[in-house]
C-alpha positions, -999 to +999 in steps of 0.1 A: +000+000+000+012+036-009+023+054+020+040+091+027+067+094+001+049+075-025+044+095-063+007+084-061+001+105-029+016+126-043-003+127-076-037+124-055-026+156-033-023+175-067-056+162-079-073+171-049-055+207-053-060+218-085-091+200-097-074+181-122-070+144-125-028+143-121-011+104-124+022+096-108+045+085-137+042+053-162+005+053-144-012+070-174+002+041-199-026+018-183-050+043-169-082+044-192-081+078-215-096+065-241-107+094-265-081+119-249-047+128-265-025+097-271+003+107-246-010+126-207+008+157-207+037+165-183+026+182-153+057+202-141+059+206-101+066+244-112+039+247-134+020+237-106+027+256-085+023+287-109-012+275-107-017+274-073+000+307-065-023+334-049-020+365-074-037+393-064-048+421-082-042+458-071-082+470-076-111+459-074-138+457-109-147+488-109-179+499-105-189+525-131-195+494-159-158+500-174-138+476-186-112+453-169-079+429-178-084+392-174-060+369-179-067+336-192-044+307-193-047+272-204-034+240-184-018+228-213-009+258-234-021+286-245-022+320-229-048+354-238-057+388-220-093+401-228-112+429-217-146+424-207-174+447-180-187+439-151-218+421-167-196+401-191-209+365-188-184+334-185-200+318-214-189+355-235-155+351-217-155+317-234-160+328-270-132+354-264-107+333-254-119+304-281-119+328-308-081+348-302-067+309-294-084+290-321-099+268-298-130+245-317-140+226-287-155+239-250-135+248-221-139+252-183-134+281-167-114+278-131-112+308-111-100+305-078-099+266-080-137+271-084-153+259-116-173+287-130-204+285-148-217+301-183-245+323-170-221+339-143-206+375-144-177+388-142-193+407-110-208+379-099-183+358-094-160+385-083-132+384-107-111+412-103-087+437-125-058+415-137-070+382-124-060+349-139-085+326-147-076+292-161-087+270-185-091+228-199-102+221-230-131+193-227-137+163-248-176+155-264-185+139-231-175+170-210-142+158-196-107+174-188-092+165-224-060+144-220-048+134-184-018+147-166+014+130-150+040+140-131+071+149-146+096+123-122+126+145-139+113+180-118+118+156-086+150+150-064+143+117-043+177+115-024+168+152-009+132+139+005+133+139+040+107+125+068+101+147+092+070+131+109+089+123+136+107+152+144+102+180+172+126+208+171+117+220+210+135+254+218+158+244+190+164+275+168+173+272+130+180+301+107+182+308+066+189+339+052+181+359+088+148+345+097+138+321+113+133+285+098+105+262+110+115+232+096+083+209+086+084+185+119+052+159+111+052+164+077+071+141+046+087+165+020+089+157-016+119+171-029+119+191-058+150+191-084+161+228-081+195+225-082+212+250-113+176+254-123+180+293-119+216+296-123+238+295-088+226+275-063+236+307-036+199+310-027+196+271-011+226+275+012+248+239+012+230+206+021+230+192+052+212+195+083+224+230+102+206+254+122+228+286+110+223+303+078+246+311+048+257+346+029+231+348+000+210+321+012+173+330+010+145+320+037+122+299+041+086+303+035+052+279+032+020+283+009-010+265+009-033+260-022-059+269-002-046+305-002-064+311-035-105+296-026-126+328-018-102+354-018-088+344+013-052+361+009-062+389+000-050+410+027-062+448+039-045+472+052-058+502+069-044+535+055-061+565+065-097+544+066-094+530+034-082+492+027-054+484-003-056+452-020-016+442-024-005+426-054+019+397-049+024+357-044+014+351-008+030+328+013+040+329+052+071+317+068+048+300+097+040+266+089+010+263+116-005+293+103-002+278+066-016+245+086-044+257+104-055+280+073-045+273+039-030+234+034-053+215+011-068+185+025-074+156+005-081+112+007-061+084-004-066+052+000-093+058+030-071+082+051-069+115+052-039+141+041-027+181+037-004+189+013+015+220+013+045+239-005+078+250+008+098+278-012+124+303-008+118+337-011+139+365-023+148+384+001+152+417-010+129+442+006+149+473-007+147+464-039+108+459-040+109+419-041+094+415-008+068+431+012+064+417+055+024+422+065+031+417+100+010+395+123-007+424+138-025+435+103-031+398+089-058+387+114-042+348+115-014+356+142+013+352+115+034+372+089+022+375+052+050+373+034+041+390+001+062+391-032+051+418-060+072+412-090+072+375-091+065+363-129+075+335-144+069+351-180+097+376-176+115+350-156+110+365-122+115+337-100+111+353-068+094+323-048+111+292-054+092+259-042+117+232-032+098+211-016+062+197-013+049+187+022+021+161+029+010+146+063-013+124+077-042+137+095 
């Protein structure tokens, strides 16, 4: 029986997280997807993430029936920007994005890991000004066309480590001058980051240590859950009014990101949360992350929030290394 550090938790954590059927590798060769493409398409951990990522726009829709920005990308390809009012329907949004992608067969919207349907609005379902809503192309029967599998090359097994029985106490561990609260009762999945973005600097050297390197970045935790109901987006209180801060979301408080924002999903009769652990540039001076302290977030931890992360103009400012699952 599959257990923690199995790829077929693994595949059913991402399943249960993005609304997607997602097989652990070779698993697809005998899964039945008949009348999908002939090969699943490779699922990378980083596009995954990308998915999962809470984005959030600067404004609201506004309110005087003008037009906002969506952005619409597909799970396999495929990427548009439209503009469209506040009483756009989904179904319109559809056509838009079938039309400028030469698309011939019907899509689902996902907004929000929430699957939208035709007759709603933009205002109802409370899409906002630069929001990215994704996209599957169905078959005929109405199904996600083609299934996805895990790409085993985007993983680094000898890094996985169980931490399920671990307790760090009063132990204190540090990287890049924060503190580090390592994932004690989770299993992380190691993810194969190593030269991915040039020098390794940002990861610090291997090994278990509790004191931090020069360059090394910290550590930080995001839940999928981070995206369902706008529950990230954070307010500030400036002179009465509240600001809506653009930016990947993620918290370097694991219980927080526990308590709040891991997804929870079953395998094999037992229940699981799966989470993602990153590193975050640290640069504050130079705009690549904003600190919403405890006091301001209402979930007694730090937001850590970073506004110019985007992978299109390979701005790779929050860096998952590792996916956490655990037992619950």
């Amino acid at each position: 029986m599959a257990a923690l550090g199995s790829l077929e938790l693994l595949a059913a954590g991402f399943s249960a997280s993005f609304g997607v059927q997602v097989l652990p590798p070779q698993a697809a060769a005998v899964s039945d997807c008949r009348g999908a493409d002939e090969a699943p398409h490779k699922l990378t951990i980083h596009d995954l993430f990308h998915l999962s990522h809470s984005m959030v726009p600067r404004e609201k829709p506004c309110t005087t029936g003008g037009e906002i920005e969506v952005n619409c990308r597909g799970m396999i390809g495929g990427t548009t920007t439209i503009r469209v009012s506040l009483g756009t329907t989904v179904s319109e949004m559809k056509k838009m994005v079938s039309d400028k992608l030469g698309i011939e067969k019907d899509i689902r919207f996902m907004y929000d890991r929430n699957i939208l349907d035709d007759e709603s609005t933009v205002e109802s379902a409370e899409i906002l000004n630069g929001a990215t809503i994704n996209f599957i192309v169905l078959t005929t029967d109405r199904k996600p066309e083609g299934i996805f599998e895990l790409d085993p090359a985007l993983l680094a097994k000898r890094f996985d480590h169980d931490f399920t029985g671990k307790n760090d106490g009063n132990d204190v561990y540090m990287r890049g001058q924060y503190r580090y609260f390592r994932p004690c009762g989770w299993y992380r999945y190691a993810v194969a980051v190593q030269n991915v973005y040039g020098n390794n600097t940002w990861l610090g050297p291997n090994g278990i240590r509790t004191g931090t390197c020069t360059g090394e970045w910290p550590v930080s935790y995001h839940g999928t859950k981070m995206r369902q109901e706008g529950a990230v987006v954070v307010k500030e209180f400036r002179g009465g009014e509240l600001e809506y801060i653009n930016g990947v979301y993620s918290s370097p408080s694991l219980a927080m990101i526990d308590e709040f924002y891991a997804q929870i999903f079953e395998f094999e009769g037992k229940s699981y949360k799966i989470a993602l652990q990153n590193r975050i540039n640290p640069d504050i001076a130079g705009g690549h992350l904003k600190i919403i302290p405890k006091e301001r977030t209402e979930v007694g931890a730090d937001y850590w929030v970073s506004p110019m992360e985007d992978p299109t103009e390979k701005i790779y400012d929050v860096r998952p290394y590792g996916i956490i699952i655990k037992q619950v």
